[in-house]
Biopython code that builds the backbone (N, CA, C, O; Angstrom):
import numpy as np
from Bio.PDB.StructureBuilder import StructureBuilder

atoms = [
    (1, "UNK", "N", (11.620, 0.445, -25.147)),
    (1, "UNK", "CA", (11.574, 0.116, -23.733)),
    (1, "UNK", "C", (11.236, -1.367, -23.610)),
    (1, "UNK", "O", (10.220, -1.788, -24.165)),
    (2, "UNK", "N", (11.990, -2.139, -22.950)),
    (2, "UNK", "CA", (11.881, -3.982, -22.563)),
    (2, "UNK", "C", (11.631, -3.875, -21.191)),
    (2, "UNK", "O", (12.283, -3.242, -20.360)),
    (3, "UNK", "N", (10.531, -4.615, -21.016)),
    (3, "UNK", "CA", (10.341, -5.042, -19.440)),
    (3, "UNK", "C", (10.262, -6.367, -19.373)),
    (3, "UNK", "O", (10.070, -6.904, -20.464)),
    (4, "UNK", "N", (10.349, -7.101, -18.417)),
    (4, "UNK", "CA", (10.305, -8.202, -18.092)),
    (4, "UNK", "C", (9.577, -8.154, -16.853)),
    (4, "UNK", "O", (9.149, -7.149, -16.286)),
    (5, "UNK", "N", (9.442, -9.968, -16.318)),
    (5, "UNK", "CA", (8.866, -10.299, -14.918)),
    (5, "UNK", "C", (9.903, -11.094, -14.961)),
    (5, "UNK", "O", (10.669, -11.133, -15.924)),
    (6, "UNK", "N", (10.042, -11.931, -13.722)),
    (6, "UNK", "CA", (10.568, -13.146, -13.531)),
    (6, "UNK", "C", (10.308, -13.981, -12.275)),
    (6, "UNK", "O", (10.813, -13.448, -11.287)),
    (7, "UNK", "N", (9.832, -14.843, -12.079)),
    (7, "UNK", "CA", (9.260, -15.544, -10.949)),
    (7, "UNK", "C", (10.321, -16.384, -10.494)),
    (7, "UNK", "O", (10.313, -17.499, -11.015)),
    (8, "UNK", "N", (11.556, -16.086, -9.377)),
    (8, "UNK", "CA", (12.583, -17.223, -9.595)),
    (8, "UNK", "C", (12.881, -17.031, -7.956)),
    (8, "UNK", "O", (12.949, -15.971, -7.335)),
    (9, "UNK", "N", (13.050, -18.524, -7.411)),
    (9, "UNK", "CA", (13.683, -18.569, -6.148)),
    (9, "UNK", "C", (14.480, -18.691, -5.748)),
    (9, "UNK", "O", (15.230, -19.140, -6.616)),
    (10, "UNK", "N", (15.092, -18.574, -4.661)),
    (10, "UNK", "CA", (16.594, -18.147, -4.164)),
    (10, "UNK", "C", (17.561, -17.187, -4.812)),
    (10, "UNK", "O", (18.698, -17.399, -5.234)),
    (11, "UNK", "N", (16.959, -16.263, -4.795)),
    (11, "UNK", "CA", (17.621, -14.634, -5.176)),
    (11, "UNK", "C", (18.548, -14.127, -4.736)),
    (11, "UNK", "O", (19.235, -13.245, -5.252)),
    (12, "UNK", "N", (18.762, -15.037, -2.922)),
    (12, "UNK", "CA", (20.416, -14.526, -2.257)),
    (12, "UNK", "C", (21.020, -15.090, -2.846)),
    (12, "UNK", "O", (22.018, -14.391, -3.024)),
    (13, "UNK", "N", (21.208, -16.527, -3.645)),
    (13, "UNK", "CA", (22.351, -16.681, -4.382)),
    (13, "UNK", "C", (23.116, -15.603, -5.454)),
    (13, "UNK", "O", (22.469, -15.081, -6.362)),
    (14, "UNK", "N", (24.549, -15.327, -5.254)),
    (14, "UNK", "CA", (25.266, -14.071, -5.908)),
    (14, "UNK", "C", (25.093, -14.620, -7.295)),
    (14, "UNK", "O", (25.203, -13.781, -8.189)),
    (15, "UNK", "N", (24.780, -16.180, -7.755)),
    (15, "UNK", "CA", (25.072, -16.473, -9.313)),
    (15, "UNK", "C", (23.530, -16.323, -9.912)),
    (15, "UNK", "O", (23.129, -16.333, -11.076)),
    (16, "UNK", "N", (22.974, -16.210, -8.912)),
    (16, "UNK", "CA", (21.007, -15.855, -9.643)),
    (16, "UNK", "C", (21.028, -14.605, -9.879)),
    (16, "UNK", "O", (20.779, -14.110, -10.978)),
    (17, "UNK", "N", (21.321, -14.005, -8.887)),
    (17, "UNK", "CA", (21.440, -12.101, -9.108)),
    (17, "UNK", "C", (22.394, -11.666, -10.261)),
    (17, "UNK", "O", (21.987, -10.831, -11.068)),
    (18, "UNK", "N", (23.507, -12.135, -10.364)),
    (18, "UNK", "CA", (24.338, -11.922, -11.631)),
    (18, "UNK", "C", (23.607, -12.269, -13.051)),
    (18, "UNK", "O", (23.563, -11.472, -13.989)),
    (19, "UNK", "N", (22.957, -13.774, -13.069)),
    (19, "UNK", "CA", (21.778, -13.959, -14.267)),
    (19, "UNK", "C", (20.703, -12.877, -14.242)),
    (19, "UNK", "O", (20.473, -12.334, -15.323)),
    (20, "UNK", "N", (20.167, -12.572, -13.418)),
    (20, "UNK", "CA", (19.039, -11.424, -13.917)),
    (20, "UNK", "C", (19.875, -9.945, -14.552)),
    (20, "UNK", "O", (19.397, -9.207, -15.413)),
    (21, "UNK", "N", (21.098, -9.778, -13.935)),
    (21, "UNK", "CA", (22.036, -8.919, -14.080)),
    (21, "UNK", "C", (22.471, -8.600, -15.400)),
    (21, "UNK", "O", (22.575, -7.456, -15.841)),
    (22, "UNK", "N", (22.762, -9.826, -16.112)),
    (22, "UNK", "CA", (23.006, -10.498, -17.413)),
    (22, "UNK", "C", (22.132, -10.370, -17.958)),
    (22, "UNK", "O", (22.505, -9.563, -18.810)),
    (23, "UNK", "N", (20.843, -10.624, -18.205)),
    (23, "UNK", "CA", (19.331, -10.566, -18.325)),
    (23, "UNK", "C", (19.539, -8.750, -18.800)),
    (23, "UNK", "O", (19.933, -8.275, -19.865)),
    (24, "UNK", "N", (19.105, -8.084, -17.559)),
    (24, "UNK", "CA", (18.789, -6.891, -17.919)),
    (24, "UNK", "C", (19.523, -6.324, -18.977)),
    (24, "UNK", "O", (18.824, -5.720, -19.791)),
    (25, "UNK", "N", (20.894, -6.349, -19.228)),
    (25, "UNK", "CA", (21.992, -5.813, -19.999)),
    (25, "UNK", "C", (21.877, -6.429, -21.354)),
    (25, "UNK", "O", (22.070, -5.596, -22.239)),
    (26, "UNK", "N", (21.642, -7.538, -21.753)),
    (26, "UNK", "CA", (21.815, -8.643, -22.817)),
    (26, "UNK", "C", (20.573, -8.176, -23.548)),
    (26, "UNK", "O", (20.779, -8.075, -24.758)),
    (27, "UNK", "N", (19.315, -7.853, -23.161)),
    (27, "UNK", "CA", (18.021, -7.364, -23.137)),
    (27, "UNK", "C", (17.885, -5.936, -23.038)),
    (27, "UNK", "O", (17.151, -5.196, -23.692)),
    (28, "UNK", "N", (18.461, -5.740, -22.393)),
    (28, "UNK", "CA", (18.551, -3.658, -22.514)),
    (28, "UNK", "C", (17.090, -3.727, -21.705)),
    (28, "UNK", "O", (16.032, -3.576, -22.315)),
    (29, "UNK", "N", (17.128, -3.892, -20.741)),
    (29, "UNK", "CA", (15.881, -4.189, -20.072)),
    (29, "UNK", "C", (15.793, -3.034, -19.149)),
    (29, "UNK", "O", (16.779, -2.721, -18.481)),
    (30, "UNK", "N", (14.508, -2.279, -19.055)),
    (30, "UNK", "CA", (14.341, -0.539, -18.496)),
    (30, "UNK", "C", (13.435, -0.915, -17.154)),
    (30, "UNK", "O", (13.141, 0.091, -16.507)),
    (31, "UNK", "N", (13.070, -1.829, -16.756)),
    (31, "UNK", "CA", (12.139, -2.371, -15.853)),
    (31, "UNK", "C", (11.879, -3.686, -15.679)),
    (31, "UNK", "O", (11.367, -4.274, -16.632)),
    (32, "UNK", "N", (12.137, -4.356, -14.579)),
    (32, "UNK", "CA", (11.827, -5.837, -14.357)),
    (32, "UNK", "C", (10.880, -5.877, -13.130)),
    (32, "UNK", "O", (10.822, -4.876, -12.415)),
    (33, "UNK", "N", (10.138, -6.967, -12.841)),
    (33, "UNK", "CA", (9.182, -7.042, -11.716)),
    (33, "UNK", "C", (9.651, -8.844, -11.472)),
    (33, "UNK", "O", (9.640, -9.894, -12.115)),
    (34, "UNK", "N", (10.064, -8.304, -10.021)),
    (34, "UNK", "CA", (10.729, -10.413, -9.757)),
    (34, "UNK", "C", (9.879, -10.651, -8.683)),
    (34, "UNK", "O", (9.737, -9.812, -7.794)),
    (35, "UNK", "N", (9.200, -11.908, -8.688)),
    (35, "UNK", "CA", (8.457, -12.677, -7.560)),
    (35, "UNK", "C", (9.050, -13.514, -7.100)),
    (35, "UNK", "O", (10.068, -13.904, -7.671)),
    (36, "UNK", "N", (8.613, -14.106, -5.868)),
    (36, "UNK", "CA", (9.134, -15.399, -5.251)),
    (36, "UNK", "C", (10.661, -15.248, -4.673)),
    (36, "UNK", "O", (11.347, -16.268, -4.727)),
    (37, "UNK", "N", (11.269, -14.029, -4.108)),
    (37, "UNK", "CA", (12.379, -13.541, -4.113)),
    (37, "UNK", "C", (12.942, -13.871, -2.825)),
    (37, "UNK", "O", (14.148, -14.115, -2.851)),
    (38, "UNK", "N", (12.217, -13.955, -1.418)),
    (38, "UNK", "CA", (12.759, -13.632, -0.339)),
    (38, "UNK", "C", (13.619, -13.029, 0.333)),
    (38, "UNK", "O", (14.001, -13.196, 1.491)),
    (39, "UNK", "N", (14.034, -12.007, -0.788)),
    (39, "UNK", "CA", (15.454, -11.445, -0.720)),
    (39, "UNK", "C", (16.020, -10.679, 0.340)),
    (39, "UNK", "O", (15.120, -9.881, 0.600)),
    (40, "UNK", "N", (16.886, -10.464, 1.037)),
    (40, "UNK", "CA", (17.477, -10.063, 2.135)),
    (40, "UNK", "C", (18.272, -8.886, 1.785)),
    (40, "UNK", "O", (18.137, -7.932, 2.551)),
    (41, "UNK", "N", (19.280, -8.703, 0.538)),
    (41, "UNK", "CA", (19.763, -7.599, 0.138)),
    (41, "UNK", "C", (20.010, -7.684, -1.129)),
    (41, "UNK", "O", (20.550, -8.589, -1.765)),
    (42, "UNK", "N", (19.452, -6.382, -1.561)),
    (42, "UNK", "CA", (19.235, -6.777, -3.326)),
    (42, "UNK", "C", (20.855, -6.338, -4.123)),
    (42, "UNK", "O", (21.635, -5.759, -3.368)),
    (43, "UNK", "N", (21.325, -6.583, -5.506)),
    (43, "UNK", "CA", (22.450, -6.324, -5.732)),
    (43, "UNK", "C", (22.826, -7.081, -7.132)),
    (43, "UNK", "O", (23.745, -7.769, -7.575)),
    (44, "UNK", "N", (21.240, -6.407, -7.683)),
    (44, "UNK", "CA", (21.415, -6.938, -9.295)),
    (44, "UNK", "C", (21.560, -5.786, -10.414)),
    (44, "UNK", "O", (22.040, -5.865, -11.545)),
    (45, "UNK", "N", (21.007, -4.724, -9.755)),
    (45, "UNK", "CA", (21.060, -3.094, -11.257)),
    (45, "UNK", "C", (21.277, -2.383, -10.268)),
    (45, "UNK", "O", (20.611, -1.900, -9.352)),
    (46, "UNK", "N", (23.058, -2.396, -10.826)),
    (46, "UNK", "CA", (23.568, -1.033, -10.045)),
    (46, "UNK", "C", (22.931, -0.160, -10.725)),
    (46, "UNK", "O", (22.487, -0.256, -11.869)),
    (47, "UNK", "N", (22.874, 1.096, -9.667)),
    (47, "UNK", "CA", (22.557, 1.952, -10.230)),
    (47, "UNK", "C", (21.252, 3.213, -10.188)),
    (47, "UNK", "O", (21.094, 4.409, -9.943)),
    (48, "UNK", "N", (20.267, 1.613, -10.745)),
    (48, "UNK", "CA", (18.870, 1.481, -10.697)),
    (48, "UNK", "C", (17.911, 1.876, -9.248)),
    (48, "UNK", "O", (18.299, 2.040, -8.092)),
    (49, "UNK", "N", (16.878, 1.931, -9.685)),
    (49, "UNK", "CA", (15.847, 2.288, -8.687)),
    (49, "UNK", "C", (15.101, 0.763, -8.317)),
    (49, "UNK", "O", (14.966, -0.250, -9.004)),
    (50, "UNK", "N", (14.640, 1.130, -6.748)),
    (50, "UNK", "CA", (14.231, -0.308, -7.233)),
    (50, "UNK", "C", (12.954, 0.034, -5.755)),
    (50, "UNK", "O", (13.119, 0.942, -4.941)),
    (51, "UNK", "N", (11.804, -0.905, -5.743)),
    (51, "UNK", "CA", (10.602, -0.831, -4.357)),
    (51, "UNK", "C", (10.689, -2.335, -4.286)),
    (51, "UNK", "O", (11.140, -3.114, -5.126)),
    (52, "UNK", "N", (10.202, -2.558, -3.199)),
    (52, "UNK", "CA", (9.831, -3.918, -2.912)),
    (52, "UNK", "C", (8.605, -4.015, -1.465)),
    (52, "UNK", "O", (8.331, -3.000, -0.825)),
    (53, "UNK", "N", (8.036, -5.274, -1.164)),
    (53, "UNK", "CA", (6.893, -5.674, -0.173)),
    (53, "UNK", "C", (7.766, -5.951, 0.708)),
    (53, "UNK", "O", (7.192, -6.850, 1.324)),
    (54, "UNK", "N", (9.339, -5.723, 1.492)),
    (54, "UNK", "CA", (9.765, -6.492, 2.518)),
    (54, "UNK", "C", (9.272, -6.352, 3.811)),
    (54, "UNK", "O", (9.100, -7.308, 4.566)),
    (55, "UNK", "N", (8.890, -4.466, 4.267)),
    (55, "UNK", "CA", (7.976, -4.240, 5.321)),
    (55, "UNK", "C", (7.221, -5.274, 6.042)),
    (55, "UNK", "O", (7.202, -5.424, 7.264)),
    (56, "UNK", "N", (6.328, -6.276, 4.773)),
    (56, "UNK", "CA", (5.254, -6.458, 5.380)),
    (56, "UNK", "C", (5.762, -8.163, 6.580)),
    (56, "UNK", "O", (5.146, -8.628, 7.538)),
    (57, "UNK", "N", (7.135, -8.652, 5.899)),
    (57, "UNK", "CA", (7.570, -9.570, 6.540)),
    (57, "UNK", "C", (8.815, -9.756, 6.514)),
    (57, "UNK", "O", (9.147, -10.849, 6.972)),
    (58, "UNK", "N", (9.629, -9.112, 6.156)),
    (58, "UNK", "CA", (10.972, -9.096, 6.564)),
    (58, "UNK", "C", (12.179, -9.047, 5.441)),
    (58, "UNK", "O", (13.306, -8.552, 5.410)),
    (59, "UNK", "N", (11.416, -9.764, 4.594)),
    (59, "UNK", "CA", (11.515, -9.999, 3.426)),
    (59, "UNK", "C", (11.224, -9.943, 2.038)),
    (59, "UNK", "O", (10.068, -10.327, 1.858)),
    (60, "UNK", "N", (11.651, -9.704, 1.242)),
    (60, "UNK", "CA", (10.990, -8.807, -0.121)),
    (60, "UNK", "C", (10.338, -10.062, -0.861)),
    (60, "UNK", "O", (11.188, -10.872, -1.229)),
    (61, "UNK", "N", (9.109, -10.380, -1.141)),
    (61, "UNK", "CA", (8.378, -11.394, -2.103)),
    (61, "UNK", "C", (8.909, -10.533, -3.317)),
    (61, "UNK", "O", (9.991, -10.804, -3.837)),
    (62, "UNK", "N", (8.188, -9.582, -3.715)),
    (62, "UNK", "CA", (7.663, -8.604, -4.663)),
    (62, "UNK", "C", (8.980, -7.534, -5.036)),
    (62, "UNK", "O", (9.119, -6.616, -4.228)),
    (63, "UNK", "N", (9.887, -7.577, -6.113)),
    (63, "UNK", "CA", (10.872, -5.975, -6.468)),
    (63, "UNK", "C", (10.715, -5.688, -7.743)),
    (63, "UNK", "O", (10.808, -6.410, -8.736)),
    (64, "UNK", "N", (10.434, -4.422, -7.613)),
    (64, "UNK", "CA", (10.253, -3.843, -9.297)),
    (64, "UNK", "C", (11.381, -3.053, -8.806)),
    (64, "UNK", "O", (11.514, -2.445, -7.744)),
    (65, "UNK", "N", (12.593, -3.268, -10.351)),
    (65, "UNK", "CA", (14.023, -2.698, -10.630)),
    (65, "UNK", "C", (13.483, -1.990, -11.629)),
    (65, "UNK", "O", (12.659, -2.426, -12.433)),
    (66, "UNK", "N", (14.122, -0.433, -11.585)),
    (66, "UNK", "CA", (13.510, 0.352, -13.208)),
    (66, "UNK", "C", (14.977, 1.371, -13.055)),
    (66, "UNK", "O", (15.676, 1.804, -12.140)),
    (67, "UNK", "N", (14.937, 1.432, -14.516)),
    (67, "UNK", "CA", (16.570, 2.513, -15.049)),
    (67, "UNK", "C", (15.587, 3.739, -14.669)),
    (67, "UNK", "O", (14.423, 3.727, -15.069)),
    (68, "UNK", "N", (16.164, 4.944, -13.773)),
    (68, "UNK", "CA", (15.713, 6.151, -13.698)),
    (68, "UNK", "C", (16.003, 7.019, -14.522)),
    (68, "UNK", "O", (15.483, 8.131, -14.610)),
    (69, "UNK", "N", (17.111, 6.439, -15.386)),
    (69, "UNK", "CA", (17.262, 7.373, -16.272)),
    (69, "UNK", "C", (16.586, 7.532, -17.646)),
    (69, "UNK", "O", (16.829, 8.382, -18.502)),
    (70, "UNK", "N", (15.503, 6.331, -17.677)),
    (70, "UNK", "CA", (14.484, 5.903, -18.370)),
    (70, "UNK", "C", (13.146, 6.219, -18.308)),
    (70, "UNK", "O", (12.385, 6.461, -19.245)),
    (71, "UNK", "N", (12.849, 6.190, -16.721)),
    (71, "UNK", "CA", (11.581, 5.747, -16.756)),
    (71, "UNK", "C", (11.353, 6.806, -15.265)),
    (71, "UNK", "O", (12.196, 7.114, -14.421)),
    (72, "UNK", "N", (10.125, 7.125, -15.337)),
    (72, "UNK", "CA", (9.713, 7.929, -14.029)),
    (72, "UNK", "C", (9.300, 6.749, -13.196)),
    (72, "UNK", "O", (9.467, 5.658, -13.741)),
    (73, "UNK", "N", (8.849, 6.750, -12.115)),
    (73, "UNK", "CA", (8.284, 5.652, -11.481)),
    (73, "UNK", "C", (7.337, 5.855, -10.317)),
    (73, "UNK", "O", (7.767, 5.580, -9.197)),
    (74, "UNK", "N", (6.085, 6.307, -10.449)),
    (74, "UNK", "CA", (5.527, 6.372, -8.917)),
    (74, "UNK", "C", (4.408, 5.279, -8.551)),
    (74, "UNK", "O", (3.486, 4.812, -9.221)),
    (75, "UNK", "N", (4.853, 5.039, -7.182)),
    (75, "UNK", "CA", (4.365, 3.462, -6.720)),
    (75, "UNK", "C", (3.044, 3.927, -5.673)),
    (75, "UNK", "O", (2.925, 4.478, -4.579)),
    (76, "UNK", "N", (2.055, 3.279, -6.840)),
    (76, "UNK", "CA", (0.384, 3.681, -6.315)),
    (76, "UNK", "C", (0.184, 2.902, -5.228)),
    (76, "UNK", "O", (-0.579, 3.311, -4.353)),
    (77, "UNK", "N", (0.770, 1.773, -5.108)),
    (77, "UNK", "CA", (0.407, 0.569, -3.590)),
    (77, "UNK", "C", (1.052, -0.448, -3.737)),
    (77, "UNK", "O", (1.230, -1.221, -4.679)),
    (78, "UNK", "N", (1.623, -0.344, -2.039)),
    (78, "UNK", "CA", (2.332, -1.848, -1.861)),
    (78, "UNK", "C", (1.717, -2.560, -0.706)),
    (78, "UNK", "O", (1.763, -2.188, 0.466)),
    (79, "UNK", "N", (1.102, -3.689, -1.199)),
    (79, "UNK", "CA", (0.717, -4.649, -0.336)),
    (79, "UNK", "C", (1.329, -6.016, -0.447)),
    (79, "UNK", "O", (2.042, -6.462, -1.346)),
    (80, "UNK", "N", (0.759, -6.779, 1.023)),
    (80, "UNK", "CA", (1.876, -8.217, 1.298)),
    (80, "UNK", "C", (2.148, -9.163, -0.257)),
    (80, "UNK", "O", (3.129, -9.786, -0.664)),
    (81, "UNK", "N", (0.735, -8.903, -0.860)),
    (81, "UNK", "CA", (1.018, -9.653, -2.565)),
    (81, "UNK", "C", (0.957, -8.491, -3.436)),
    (81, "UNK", "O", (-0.187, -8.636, -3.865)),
    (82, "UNK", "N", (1.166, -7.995, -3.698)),
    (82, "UNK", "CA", (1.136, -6.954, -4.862)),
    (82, "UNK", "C", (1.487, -5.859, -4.425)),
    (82, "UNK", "O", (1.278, -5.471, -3.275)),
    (83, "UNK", "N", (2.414, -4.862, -5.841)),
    (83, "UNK", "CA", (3.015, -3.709, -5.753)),
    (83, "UNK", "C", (2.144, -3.071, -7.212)),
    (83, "UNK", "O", (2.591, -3.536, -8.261)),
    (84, "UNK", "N", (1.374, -2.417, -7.316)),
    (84, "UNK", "CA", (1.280, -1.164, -7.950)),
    (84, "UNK", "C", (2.128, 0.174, -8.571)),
    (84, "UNK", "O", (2.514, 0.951, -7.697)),
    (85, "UNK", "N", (2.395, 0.463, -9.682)),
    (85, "UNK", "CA", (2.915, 1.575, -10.095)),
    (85, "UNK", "C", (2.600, 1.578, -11.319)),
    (85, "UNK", "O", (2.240, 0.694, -12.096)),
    (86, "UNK", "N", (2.851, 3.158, -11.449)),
    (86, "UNK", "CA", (2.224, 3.646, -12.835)),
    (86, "UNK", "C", (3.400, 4.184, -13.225)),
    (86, "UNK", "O", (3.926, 5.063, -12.542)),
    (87, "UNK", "N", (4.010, 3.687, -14.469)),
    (87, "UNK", "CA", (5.436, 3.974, -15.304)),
    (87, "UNK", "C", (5.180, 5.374, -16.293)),
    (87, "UNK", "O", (4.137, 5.949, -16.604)),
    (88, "UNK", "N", (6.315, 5.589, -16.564)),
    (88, "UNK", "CA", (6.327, 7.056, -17.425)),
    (88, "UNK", "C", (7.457, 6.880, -18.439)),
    (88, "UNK", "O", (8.523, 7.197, -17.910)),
    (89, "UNK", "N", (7.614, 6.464, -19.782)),
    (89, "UNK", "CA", (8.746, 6.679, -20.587)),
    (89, "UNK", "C", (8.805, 7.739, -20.993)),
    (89, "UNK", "O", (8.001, 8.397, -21.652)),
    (90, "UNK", "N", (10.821, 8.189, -20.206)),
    (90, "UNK", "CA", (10.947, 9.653, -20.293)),
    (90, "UNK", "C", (11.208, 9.912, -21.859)),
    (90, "UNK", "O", (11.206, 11.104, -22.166)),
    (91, "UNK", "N", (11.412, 9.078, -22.804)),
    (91, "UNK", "CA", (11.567, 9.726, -23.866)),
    (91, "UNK", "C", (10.466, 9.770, -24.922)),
    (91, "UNK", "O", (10.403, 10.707, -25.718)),
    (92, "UNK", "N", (9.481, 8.617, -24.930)),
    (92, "UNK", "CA", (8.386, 8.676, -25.522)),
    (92, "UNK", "C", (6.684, 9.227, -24.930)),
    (92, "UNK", "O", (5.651, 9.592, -25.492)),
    (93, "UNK", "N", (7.111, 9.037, -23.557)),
    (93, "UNK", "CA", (5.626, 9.708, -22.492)),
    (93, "UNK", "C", (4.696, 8.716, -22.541)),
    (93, "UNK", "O", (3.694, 8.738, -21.827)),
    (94, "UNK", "N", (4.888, 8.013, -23.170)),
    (94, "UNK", "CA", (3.850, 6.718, -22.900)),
    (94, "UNK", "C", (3.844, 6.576, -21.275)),
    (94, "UNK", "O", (4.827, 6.627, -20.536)),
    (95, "UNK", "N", (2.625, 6.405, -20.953)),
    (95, "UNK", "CA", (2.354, 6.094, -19.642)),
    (95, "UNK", "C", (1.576, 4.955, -19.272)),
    (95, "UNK", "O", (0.656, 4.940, -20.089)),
    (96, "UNK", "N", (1.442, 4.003, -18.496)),
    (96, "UNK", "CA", (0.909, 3.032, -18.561)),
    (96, "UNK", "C", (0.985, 2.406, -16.585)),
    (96, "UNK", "O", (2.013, 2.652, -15.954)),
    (97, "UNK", "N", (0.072, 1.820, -16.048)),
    (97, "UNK", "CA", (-0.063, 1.266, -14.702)),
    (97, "UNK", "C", (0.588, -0.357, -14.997)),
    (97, "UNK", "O", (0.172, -1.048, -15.927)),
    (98, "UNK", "N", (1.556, -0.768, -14.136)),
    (98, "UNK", "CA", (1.771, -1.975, -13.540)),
    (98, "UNK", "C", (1.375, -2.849, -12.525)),
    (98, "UNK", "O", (2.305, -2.540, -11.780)),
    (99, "UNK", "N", (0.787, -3.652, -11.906)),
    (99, "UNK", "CA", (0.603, -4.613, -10.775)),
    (99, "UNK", "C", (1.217, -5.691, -10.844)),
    (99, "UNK", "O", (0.909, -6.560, -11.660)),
    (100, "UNK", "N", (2.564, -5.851, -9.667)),
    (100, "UNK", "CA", (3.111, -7.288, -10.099)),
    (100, "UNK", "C", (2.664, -8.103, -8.880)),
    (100, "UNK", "O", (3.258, -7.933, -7.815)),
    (101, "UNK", "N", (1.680, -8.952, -8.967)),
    (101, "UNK", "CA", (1.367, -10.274, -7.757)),
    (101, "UNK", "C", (1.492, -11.505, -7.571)),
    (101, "UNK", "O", (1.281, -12.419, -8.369)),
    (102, "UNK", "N", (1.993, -11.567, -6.045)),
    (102, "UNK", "CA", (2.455, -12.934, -5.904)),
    (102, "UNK", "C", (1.300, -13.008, -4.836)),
    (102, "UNK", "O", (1.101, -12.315, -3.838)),
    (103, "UNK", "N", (0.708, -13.913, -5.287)),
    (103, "UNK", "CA", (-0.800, -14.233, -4.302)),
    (103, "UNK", "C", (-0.421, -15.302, -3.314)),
    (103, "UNK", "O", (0.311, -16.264, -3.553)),
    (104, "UNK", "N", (-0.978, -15.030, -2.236)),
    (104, "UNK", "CA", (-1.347, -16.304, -1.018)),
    (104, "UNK", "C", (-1.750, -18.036, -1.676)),
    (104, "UNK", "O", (-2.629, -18.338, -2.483)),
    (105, "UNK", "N", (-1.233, -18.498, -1.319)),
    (105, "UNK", "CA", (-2.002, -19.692, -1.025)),
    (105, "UNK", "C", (-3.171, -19.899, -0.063)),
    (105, "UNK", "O", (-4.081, -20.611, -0.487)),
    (106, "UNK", "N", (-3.289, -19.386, 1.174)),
    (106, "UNK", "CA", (-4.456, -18.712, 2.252)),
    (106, "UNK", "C", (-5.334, -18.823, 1.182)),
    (106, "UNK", "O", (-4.936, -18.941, 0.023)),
    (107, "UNK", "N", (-6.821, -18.782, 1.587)),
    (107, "UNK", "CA", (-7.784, -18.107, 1.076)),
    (107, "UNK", "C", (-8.408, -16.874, 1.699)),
    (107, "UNK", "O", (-9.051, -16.015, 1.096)),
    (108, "UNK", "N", (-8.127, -16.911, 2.983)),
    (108, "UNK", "CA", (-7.785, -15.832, 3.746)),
    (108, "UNK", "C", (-7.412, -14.387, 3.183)),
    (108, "UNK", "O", (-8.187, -13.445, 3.017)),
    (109, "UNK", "N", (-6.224, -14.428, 2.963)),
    (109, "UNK", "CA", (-5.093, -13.659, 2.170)),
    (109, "UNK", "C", (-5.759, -13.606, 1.159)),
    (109, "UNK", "O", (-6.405, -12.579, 0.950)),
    (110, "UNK", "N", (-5.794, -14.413, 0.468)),
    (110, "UNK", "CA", (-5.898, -14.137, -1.298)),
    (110, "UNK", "C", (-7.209, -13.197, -1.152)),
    (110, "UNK", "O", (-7.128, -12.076, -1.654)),
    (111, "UNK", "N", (-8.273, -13.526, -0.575)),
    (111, "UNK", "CA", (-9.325, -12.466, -0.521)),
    (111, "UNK", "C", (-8.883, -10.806, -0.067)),
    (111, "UNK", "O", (-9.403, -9.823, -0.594)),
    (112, "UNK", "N", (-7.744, -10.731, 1.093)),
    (112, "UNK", "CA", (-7.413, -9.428, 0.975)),
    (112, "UNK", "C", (-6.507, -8.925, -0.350)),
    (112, "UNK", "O", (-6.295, -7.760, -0.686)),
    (113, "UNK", "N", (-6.006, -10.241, -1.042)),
    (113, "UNK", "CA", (-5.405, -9.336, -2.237)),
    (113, "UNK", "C", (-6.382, -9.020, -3.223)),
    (113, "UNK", "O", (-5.926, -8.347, -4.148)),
    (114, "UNK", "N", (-7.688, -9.329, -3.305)),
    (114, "UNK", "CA", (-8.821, -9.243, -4.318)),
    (114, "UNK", "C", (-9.274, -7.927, -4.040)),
    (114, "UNK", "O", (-9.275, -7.013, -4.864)),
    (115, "UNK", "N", (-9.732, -7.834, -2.635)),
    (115, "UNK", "CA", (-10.513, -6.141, -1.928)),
    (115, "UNK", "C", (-9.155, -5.412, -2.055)),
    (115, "UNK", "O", (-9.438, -4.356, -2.621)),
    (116, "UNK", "N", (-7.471, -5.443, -1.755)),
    (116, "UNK", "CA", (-6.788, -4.575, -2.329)),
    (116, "UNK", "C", (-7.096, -4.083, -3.663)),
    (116, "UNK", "O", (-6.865, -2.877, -3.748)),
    (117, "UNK", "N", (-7.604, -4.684, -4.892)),
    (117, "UNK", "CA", (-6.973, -4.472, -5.890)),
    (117, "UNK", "C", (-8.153, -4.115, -6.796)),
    (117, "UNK", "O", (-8.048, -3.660, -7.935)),
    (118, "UNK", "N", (-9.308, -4.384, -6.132)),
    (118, "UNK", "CA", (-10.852, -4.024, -6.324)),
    (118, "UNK", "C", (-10.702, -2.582, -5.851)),
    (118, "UNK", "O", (-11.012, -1.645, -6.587)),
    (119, "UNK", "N", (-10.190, -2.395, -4.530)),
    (119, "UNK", "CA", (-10.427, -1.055, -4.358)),
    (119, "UNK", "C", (-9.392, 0.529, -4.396)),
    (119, "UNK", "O", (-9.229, 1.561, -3.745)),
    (120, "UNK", "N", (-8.819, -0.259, -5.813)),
    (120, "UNK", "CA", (-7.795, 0.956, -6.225)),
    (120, "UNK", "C", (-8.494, 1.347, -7.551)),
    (120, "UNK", "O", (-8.046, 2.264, -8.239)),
]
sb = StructureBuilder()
sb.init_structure("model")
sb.init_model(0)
sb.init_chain("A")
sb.init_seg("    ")
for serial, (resi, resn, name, xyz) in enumerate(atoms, 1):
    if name == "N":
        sb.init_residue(resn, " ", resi, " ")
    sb.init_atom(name, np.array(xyz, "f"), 0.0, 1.0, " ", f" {name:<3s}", serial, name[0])
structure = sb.get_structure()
């Protein structure tokens, strides 16, 4: 099982989404977590399962992409910086928790992403 992150901006471009696209396949990649996304409509793993933070503003900061035919996936918390989930490899059962965060600049904010993540 390969996971990745990737912190990359301007994600509506069709030739960025095709590179992570490339990425996952080239890599055999079962789960990625992308920050800094702003993304409007996602359209990188057909197929795939995917959550994201767009609720909280319109727009997705935060997407974890995972192969379902891989991996179970249930998502413990999504807040404005951080998404929570706890992964399941369906063929080995390894289980293991994820948090992928893209924190505030605020100090404001960043303190609610601290009491989020303190109190899970």
């Amino acid at each position: 099982m390969n996971l990745s992150t990737w912190n990359i901006r301007g994600l509506n471009d069709p030739f960025k989404q095709s590179e992570i696209y490339k990425l996952i396949i080239n890599m055999k990649i079962s789960f990625i977590g992308i920050a800094e996304t702003k993304l409007r409509k996602l359209n990188i793993a057909h197929g795939w399962c995917y959550i994201h933070n767009g609720d909280f503003s319109g727009v997705s900061r935060i997407i974890l992409c995972w192969d379902a035919n891989l991996l179970n996936m249930d998502c413990l918390n999504v807040h404005p910086q951080a998404i929570t989930c706890s992964i399941d490899n369906k063929e080995t059962h390894i289980s293991f928790f994820v948090t992928m965060i893209y924190g505030s600049n605020d100090d404001d904010e960043r303190k609610l992403l601290w009491e989020n993540l303190c109190g899970m």
